[in-house]
ZAVO-325430 format. One record per residue: chain; x, y, z of N, C-alpha, C in turn. Coordinates in steps of 0.1 Angstrom, whole numbers, plus 5000, padded with zeros to 4 digits. Layout:
// residues N
NODE,c,n_px,n_py,n_pz,ca_px,ca_py,ca_pz,c_px,c_py,c_pz
NODE,A,X,Y,Z,X,Y,Z,X,Y,Z;
...
END
This chain:
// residues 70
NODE,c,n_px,n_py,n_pz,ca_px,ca_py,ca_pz,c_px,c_py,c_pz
NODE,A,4249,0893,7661,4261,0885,7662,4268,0884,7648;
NODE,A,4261,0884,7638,4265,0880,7624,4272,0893,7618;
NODE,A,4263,0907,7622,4269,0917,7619,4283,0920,7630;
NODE,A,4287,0916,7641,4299,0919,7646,4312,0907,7636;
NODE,A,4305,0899,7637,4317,0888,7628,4320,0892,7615;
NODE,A,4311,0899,7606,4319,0906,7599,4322,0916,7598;
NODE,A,4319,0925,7608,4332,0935,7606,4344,0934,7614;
NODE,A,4345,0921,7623,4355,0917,7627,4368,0911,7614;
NODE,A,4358,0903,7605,4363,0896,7594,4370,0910,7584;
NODE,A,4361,0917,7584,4369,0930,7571,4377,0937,7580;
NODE,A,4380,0938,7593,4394,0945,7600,4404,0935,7602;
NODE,A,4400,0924,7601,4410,0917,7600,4415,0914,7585;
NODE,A,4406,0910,7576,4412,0913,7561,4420,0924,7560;
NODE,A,4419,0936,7566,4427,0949,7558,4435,0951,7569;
NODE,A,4440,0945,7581,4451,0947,7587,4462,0935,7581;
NODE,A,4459,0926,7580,4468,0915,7576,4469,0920,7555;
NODE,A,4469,0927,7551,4465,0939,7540,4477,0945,7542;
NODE,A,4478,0953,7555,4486,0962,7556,4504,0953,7559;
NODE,A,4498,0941,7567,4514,0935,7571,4520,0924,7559;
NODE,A,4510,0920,7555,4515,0909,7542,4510,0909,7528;
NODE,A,4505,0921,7520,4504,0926,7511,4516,0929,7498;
NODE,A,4510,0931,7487,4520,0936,7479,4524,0948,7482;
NODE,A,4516,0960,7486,4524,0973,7491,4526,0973,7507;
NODE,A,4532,0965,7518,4529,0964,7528,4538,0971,7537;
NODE,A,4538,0974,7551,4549,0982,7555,4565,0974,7553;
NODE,A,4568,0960,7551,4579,0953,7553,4583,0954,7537;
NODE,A,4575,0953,7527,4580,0955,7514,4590,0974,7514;
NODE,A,4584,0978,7517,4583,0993,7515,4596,0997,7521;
NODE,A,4599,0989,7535,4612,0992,7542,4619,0983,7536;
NODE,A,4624,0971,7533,4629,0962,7520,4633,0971,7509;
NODE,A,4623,0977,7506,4626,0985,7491,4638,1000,7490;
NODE,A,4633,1005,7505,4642,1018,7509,4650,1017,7515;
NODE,A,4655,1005,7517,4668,1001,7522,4680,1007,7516;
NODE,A,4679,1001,7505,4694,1006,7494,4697,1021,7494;
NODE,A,4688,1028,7488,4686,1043,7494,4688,1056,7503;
NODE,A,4684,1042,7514,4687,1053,7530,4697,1046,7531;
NODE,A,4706,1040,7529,4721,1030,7530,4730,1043,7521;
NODE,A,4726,1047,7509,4737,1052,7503,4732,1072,7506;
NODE,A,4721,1071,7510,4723,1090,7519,4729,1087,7529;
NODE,A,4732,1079,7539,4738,1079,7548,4751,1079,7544;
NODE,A,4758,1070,7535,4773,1071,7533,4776,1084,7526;
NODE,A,4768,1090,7521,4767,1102,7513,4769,1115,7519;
NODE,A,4763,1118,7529,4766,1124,7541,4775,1121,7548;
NODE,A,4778,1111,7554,4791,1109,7563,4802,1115,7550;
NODE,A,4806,1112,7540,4813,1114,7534,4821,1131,7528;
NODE,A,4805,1136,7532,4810,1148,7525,4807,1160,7535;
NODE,A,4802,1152,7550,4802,1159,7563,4789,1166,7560;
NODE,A,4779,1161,7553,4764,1170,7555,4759,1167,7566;
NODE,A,4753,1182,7570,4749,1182,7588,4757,1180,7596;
NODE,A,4776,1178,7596,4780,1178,7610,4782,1189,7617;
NODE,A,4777,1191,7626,4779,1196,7634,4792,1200,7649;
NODE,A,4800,1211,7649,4809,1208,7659,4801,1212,7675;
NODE,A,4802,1201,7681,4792,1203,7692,4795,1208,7709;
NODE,A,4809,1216,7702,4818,1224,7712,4815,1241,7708;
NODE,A,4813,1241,7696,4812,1257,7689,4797,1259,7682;
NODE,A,4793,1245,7682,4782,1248,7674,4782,1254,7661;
NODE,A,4790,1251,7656,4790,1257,7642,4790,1241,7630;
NODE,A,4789,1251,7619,4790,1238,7608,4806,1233,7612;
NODE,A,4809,1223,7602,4822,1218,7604,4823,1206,7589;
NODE,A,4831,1200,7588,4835,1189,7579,4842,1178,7582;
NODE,A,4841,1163,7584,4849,1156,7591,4861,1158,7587;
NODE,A,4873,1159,7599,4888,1159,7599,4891,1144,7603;
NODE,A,4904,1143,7591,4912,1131,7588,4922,1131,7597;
NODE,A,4928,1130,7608,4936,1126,7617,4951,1115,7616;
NODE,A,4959,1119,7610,4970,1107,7603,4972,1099,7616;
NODE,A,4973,1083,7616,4972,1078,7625,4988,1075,7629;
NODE,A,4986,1077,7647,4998,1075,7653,5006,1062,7646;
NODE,A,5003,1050,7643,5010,1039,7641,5016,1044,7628;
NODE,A,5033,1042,7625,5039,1041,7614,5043,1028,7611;
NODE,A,5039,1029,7593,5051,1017,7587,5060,1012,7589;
END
């Protein structure tokens, strides 16, 4: 009995390790936030990977002047 309680005790130390730690998964997505925020506008911006999904071919986003005038 003594031996199942502690290794119940050290999988539970290194799971709660894994969630509330200094390198933990919520730090780590926290930290890559800013990052994966500015490849995304980085891409949209300069059309990396779009795809035209009529021709399948590469493509570049198109600027469309909008119907409403001054």
């Amino acid at each position: 009995m003594t031996l199942e309680a502690i290794i119940i005790a050290v999988f539970g130390v290194l799971i709660l390790g894994i969630f509330l730690g200094p390198n933990s998964v919520m730090v780590t997505f926290d930290e890559a936030t800013p990052r994966l925020a500015a490849r995304v506008e980085r891409n949209v911006t300069t059309g990396f990977r779009f795809y035209n999904p009529k021709e399948g071919g590469r493509r570049t986003p198109g600027w469309i002047p909008s119907e409403v005038r001054k």
